[in-house]
Structures are given as C-alpha cells and as structure tokens.
ROPALO-815851 format. One record per residue (C-alpha): residue in one letter; x, y, z. Coordinates in steps of 0.5 Angstrom, whole numbers, padded with zeros to 4 digits, always signed. Layout:
AXYZ/...
This chain:
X-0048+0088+0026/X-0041+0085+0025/X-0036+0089+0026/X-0030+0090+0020/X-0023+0088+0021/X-0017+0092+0018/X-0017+0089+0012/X-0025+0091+0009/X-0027+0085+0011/X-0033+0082+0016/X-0030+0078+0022/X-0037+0074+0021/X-0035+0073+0015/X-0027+0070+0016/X-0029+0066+0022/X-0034+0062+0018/X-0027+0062+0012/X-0023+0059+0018/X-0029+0054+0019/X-0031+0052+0012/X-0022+0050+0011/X-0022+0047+0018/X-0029+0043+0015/X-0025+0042+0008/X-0018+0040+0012/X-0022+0034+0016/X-0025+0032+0011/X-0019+0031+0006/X-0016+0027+0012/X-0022+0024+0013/X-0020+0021+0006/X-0013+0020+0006/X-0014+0015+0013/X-0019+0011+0008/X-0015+0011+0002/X-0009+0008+0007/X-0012+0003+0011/X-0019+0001+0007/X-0019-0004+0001/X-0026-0006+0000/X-0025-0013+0002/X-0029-0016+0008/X-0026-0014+0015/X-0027-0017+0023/X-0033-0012+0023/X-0035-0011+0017/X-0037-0014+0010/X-0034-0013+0004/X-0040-0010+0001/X-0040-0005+0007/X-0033-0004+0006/X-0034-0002-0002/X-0041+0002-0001/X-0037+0007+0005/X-0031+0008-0001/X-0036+0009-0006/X-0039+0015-0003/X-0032+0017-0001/X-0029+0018-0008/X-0034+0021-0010/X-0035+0026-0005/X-0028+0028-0005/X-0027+0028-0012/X-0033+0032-0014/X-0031+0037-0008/X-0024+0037-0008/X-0021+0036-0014/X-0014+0038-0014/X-0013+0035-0007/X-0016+0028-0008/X-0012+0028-0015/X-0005+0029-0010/X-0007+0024-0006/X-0003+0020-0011/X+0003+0023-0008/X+0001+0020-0001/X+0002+0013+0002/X-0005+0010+0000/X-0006+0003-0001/X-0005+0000-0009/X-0013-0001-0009/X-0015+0007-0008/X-0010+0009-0012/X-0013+0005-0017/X-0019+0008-0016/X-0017+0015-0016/X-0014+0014-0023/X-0020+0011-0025/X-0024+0017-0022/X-0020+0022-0026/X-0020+0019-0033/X-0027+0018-0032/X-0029+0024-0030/X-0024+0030-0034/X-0029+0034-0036/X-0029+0038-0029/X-0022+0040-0029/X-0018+0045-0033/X-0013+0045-0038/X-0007+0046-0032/X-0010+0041-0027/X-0011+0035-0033/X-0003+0038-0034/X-0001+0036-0027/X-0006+0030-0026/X-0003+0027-0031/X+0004+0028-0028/X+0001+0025-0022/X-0003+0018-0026/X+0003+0018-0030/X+0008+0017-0024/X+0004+0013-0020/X+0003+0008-0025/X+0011+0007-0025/X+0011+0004-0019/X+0004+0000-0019/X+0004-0006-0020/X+0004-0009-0027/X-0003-0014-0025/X-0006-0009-0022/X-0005-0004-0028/X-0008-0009-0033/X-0014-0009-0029/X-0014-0002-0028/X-0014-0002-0036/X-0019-0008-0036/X-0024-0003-0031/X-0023+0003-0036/X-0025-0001-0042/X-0031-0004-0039/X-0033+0003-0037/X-0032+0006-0044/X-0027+0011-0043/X-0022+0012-0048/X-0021+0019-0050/X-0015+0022-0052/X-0011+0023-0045/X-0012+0015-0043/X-0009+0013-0050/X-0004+0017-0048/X-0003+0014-0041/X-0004+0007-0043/X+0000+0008-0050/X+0006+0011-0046/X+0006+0007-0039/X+0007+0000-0045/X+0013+0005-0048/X+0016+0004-0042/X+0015-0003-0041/X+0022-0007-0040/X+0020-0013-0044/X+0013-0013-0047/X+0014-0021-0049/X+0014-0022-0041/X+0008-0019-0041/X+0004-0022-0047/X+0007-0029-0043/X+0005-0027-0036/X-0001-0021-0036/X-0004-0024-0044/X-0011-0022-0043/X-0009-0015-0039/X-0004-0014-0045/X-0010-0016-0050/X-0014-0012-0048/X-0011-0005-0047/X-0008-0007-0054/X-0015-0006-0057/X-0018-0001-0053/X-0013+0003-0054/X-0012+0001-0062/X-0004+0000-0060/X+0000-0003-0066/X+0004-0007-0062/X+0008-0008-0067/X+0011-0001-0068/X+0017-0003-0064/X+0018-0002-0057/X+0021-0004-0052/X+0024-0011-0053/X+0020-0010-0060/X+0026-0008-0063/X+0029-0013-0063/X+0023-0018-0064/X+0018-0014-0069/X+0011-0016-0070/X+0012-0022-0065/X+0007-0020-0059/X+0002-0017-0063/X+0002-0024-0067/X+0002-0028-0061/X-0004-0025-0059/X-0008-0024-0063/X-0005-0029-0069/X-0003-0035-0065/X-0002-0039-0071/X+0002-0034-0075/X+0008-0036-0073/X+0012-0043-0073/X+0018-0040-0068/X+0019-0034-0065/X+0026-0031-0063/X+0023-0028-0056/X+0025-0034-0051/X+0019-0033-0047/X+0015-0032-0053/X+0018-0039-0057/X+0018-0043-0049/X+0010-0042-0048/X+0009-0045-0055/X+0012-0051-0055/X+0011-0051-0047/X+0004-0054-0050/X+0007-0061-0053/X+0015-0060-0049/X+0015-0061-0042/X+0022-0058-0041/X+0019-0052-0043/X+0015-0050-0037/X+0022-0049-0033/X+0023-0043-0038/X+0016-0039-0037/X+0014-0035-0031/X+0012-0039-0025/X+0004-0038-0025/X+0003-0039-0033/X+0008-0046-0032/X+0002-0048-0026/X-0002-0048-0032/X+0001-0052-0036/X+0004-0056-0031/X-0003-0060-0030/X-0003-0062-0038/X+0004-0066-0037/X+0002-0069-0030/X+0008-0066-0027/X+0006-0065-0019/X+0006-0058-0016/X+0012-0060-0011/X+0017-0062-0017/X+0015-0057-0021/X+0016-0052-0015/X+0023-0057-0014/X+0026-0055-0021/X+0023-0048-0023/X+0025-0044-0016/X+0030-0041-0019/X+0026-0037-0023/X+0020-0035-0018/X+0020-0030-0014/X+0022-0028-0006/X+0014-0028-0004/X+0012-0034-0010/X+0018-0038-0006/X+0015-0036+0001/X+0008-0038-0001/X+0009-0045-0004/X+0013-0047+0002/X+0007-0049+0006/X+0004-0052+0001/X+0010-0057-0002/X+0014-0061+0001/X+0021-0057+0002/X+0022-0056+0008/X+0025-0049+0010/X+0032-0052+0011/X+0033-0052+0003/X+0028-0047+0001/X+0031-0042+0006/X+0037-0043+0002/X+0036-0038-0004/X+0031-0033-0001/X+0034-0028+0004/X+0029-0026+0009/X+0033-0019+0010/X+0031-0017+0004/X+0023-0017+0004/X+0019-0011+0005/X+0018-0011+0013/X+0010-0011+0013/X+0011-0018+0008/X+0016-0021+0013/X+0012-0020+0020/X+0006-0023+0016/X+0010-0028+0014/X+0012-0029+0020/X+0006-0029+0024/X+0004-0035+0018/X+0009-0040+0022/X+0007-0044+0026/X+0010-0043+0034/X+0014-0049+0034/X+0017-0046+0028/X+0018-0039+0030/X+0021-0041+0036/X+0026-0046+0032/X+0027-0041+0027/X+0028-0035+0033/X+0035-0032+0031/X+0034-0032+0024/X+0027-0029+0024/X+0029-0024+0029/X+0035-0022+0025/X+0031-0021+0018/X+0026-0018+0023/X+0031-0012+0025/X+0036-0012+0020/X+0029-0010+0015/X+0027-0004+0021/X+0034-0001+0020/X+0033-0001+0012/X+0026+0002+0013/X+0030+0007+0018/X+0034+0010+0015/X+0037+0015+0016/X+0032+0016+0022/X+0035+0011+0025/X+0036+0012+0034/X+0034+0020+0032/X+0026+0018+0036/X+0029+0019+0043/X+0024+0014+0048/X+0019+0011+0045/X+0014+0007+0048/X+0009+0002+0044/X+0002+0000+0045/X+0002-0005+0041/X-0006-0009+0039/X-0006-0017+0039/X-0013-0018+0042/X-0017-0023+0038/X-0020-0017+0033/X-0013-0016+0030/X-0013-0023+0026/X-0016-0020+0021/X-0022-0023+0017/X-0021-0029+0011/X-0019-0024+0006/X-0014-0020+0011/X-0011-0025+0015/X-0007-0023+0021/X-0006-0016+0018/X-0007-0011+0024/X-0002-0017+0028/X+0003-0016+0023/X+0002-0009+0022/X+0003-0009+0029/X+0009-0013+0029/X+0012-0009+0024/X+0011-0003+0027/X+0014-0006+0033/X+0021-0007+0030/X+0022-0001+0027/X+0020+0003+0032/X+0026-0001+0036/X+0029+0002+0030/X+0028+0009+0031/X+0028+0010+0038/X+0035+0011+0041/X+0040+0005+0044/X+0036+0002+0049/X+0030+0007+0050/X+0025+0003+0047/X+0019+0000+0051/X+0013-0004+0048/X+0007-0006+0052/X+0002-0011+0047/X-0005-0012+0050/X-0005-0019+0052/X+0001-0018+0056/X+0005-0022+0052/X+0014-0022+0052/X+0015-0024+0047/X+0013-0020+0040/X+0015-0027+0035/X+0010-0031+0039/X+0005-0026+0039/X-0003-0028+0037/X-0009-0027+0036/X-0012-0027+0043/X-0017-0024+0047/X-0020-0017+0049/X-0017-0009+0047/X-0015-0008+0054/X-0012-0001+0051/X-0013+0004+0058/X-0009-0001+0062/X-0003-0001+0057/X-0003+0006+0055/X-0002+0008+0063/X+0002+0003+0064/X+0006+0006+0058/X+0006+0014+0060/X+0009+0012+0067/X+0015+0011+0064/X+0015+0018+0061/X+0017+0018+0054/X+0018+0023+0049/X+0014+0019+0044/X+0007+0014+0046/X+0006+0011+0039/X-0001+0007+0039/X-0002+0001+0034/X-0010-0001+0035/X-0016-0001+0030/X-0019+0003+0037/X-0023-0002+0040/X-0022-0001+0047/X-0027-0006+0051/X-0024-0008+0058/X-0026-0003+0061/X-0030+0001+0055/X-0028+0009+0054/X-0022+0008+0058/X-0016+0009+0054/X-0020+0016+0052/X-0020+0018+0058/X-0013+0016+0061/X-0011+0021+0054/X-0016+0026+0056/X-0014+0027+0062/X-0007+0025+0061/X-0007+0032+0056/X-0011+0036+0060/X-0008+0035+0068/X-0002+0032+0067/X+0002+0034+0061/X-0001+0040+0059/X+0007+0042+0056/X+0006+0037+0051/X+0012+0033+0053/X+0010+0027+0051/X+0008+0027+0044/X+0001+0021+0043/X+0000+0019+0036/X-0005+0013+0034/X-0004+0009+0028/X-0010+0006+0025/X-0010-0001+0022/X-0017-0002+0020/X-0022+0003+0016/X-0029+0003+0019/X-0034+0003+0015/X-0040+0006+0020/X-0036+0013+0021/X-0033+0014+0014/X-0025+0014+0018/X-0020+0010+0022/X-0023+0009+0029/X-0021+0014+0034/X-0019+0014+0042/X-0020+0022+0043/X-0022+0028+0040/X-0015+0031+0041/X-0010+0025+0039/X-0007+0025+0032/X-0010+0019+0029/X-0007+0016+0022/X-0010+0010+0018/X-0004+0005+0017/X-0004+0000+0012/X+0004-0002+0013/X+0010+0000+0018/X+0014+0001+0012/X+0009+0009+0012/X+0010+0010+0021/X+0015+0016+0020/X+0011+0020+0014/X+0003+0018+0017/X+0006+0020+0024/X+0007+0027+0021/X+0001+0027+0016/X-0002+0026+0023/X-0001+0031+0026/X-0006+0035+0022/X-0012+0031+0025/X-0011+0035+0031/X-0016+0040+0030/X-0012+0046+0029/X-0009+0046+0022/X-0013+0049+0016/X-0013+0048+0009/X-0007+0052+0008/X-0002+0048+0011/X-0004+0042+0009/X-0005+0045+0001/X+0003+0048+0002/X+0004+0040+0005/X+0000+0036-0001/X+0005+0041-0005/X+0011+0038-0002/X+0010+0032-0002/X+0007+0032-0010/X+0014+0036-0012/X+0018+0030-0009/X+0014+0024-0011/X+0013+0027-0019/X+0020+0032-0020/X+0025+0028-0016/X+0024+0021-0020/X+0028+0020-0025/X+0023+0015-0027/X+0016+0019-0027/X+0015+0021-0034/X+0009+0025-0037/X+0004+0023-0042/X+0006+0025-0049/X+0013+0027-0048/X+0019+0021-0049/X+0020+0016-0045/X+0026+0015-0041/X+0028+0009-0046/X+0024+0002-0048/X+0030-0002-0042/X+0029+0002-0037/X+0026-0001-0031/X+0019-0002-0029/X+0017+0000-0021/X+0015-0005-0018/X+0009-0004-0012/X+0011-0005-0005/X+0003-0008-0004/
C-alpha cells in the first residue's frame, strides 16, 4: 500500500496529479502549436480536407476539456483563422461556462476582435448566423464591436453584405447613430436595406458608390476592391484604373497589383515604402520577385528587410548574444498553391530578425541548400538538416534557432541524433540554448513536427512572433506542468486585455464612435 506523504495524501495519488497536468500541459501546447501554424488550407503534405478534419477534432477536444485555457488561447500569437474558430466555438457552446468564465471570455472575444481584421469578422458573423447563434451575448459583441467602428459608411461600401447580414441577425438599428451615423442619420441603414429611398447622401462614399453606377469619375472615390466592380461596367482597364486610384489603395493592394499591371516598380515604388511593411508580408514579397529583379533591386530590398527586423526587434535588439540559424529552403518550403512560398518567407523573416537580435557580428546562418545569399534563396532540393545543425554547433553559440517543417531526409533521423547526442555527451551544462521553430502543421501527429523528444519545439506562422514562440517553447520541453503555464496564460491574458486602451468589454461604453479600428497584422 502507498505510503502517505506529509501532508495526508498518497504519493500514488500525487504522482498520478503530476502525470494528469503534464498530460494537460502537452495537450494545450499541443494546440497552441496547431492554432499558430495551421489554417485549414492545402499544404505540401496534406490536403485541405486533412488540414481542416485534424482542426476540428482539435478545437472540439480542448474547448470541451480545457475551457478556460482554450479561451485564453486568444491572448497567444495564433493565426486569425483559429482565433476566428475559437470565438465561434465559445459563443457556439456558452452553456458550459459559469458566469465568471463568460466575464472573462468576453473580455477575451471582445479584445480580440479589435484587432481582427474588419473581413475576417463580418465573415465570422456570417458563420454565426448561419449557424443560428443569436443569444444575448453575441448581440452584445456584435452590436458593441460595430459601436466602435470609425466609420460604418466605409464599411456599408467595402464589406456590404458582412454588414447587411450582422444587421439583421443581430436586429440592429443602424440608424440610431453611431459612429459616422452622427452625422449622417439613417444613411447606412437605407443603403442597405432601401437603396432607392434616397436620391443623394451626405456620406461622401455612400453618395460616390451611387453615382459611381452611371458616373466614371466616381470610381476613383471608392475603395480599390469595389472600384474593380465597377470599373469593367464603364470599359476602364485594370492598369489605368490602378494608374489614377493609387493613391487611394493600400501598401499591400499596391504591392499586389504591381505584377500584374503594367507600372513598372520604379514608379509604383515611389509611393510604397517598403520599410514599413510587416516583415513576414515583406520577405514573401520578396521571394515574389523574380532573380534578376531582386538582384537589381538588392540594396533596396535589404534595406527594407533589416530596417523592418530592427522595428520588430525592439528593444530586444543585439541583447540575444551568438546566435546561429538553421534556415530551410529545401523544396517542401514552397508551400502549397494556396500557401505559396510561405515556410521560405518564414525563413527568410526569421533570418533577418534574427541578425536583429543577436549581438553586433555574432550572427551566423547555415540554409539547407548551402545557399550565401538569403535574397537569392529558393525552393530547391533535399532537408539536409543533421548537416546544418553540425555545421552550426561547431561555432558554439549561445542560441541555435532552427526554422524547418522537420522533414530531415539526407540522411533521415540524422538531425535528431546529432541533438540528442549533442545534450546528452557534449553539452550537458545546457550552454547552447536549441529551440526548433515549426512553419507547417502536421496534420497526421495533430502538431508541429518534431526533431527530438528533448527540443523546445513551437509552430510559427510569422517572424514577427520568434521572441514570444521561443519562450512559450520552452514548456514543450517535457518538465513543466499546468501550474506554470496557467500562471503564464494568465500573464499574457492580463497584458493582452487590461494594458490595451482599445479593449472594451461587451455591455460596457466604448471608447468613443472615432477611435480607431485595430487592424490584423495576417
């Protein structure tokens, strides 16, 4: 019979507690790595119809046996489809949770909305209603999250059925005066919903969409995606519609109509400054371009390149010490036709910001194809990751960061042993610190693929999340239990809901109909 411990209890019975949290800690983890890295579309490995099949089961699983902590799992650097997924799982399902949990998830909904992207809430509210939730507290979201709209007439123009249909669902007076409403009462509802009601309107781009249907000159007024409607009505082509409505589009609708028109980049490139995009969006942009273009354009692309890892960096900046990457470009990393080139541009991103980050010429990176020269990197042949990583632990860094789906095929297993043996002969102090960012969910495993049992390993979606996937990490390690990762859930869910001055909470007063909308970075 087990003996008792000191404070009653049986030690069987502790060491079976111990077991069930680390259980529950892997398999939160287990999530957080799917819900950062997969977004139910096709990828080299795996259809679609897999990628969304291992989602499913996954969300169901953790909401149904961790609640709490798949709900704060929106205060983590998941990608915009799960985060999406969750919010639609917990208004789906709210009879489970208590009235302090529904406090707290609706803190939670309401912060992470704010900084969704406008589409991909509409399409969350179509979601809603055609799944027939309407109860109290998804009104109240959806009637709040509008309330703090800067400007509901841009949105009846560029998202008119997103915002047709959250009207309706949620029975919204759109006329009671909120946010531009002020000033134009009535108009959006009309527009709408009584398009022929009204002869003019004050709202410039409500009144420009009206007489963009028989007025050319209109079009150059409205949003770049509803002037492409119109434009093919009035026989205006798509390069002199880009030509005259670019100062109205946005950095990433410029970058995505260059290829495709005929302006060259020398005047395009006038009026979209590179160092401003995200870097991710940059180092895919990049890897868009053909060779001869990057290699004509090399000083200006680099520039953009570093000068967004320094603004990523922040005040981490040259604090990482050495540092040395193993970087994947073998021919898995171009993706898939719906995910082109986006485990490359990962890579890419990563490799730039984590020349940031390291300390003044400490940093060294060793890509799979022995490639030099990271702006001319491609797609191309085997994962040869055993030989990288030894080429990389030869130089002793203080930090090893590895950027690969996990694929190691030249030779197979080899990258695993190296780091086994590397842990266990050569550096049992822990000298090196080893981290394996993920780019690509695997469907078959329900997680990132793994290299070693005892390698932090993270999924990693954008290079814009390194610091905070390197720490969240470390608790795939095997060691850490659910008390250290509720206590480090409850940290990042007091930053990402109590320090935004944006966050508001439904039911209570907005911040004011003109404050500003929060923008998703995916």
């Amino acid at each position: 019979m087990p003996r008792p411990a000191s404070d009653g209890t049986h030690r069987g019975d502790t060491v079976a507690e111990t077991f069930a949290d680390l259980i529950a800690a892997e398999d939160v983890l287990l999530f957080v790595n799917a819900a950062v890295t997969a977004t139910g579309q096709r990828e080299f490995r795996s259809d679609a119809h897999a990628q969304r099949l291992s989602l499913d089961f996954l969300h169901e699983y953790v909401c149904v046996n961790y609640r709490p902590l798949y709900a704060a799992a929106l205060a983590l650097d998941i990608n915009d489809h799960n985060a999406a997924r969750i919010i639609e799982t917990l208004l789906r399902g709210a009879g489970g949770a208590g009235a302090e949990e529904k406090r707290v998830e609706g803190r939670l909904i309401a912060r992470r909305l704010a900084v969704l992207p406008p589409q991909r809430v509409y399409r969350l509210f179509r979601a809603l209603r055609a799944a027939r939730v309407n109860n109290r507290r998804t009104r109240a979201i959806l009637r709040d999250w509008l309330a703090a709209r800067p400007d509901l007439g841009h949105d009846a123009v560029k998202y008119r059925r997103g915002l047709k249909t959250a009207a309706r669902h949620a029975h919204l007076p759109l006329g009671a005066g909120t946010g531009r409403e002020k000033e134009t009462p009535g108009e959006v509802g009309d527009f709408l919903f009584a398009p022929g009601r009204r002869t003019k309107y004050r709202h410039p781009l409500l009144d420009a969409h009206r007489r963009a249907h028989y007025e050319q000159g209109a079009l150059y007024e409205l949003p770049f995606t509803v002037a492409e409607g119109f434009a093919g009505r009035h026989g205006v082509g798509r390069e002199a519609l880009v030509e005259r409505i670019a100062p109205r589009m946005t950095r990433l609708e410029r970058l995505r109509t260059q290829g495709s028109t005929g302006v060259g980049p020398e005047r395009t490139d006038q009026r979209t400054d590179l160092t401003v995009m995200p870097l991710t969006r940059l180092a895919l942009y990049v890897l868009s371009l053909p060779v001869d273009e990057r290699v004509r354009r090399r000083a200006e692309l680099t520039k953009a390149l570093r000068a967004a890892a320094r603004r990523t960096a922040g005040p981490y900046r040259g604090t990482w010490g050495r540092v040395a990457a193993v970087l994947d470009d073998s021919y898995s990393s171009s993706g898939s036709g719906k995910k082109r080139r986006r485990p490359l541009g990962t890579a890419l991103a990563c490799h730039f910001l984590l020349e940031s980050l390291a300390a003044p010429g400490a940093y060294t990176a060793w890509w799979t194809s022995g490639a030099a020269d990271p702006l001319l990197v491609r797609p191309w042949g085997p994962t040869p990751l055993g030989t990288r990583i030894l080429d990389a632990l030869e130089h002793a860094p203080e930090r090893l960061v590895i950027v690969s789906d996990g694929w190691d095929n030249a030779p197979p297993g080899l990258a695993g042993e190296v780091l086994r043996v590397w842990r266990s002969r050569l550096d049992r102090e822990g000298r090196t610190s080893v981290v394996h960012l993920n780019p690509v969910y695997d469907t078959d495993g329900f997680d990132v693929r793994r290299l070693a049992p005892g390698v932090p390993t993270a999924g990693i979606r954008d290079a814009e999340d390194l610091p905070a996937l390197v720490e969240i990490a470390q608790f795939a390690e095997g060691r850490t239990g659910m008390a250290e990762l509720r206590e480090y859930l409850d940290r990042r869910v007091s930053l990402f809901v109590e320090d935004d001055p944006f966050c508001y909470v439904p039911g209570e007063p907005v911040g004011g109909a003109d404050a500003p909308a929060r923008e998703g970075r995916r």
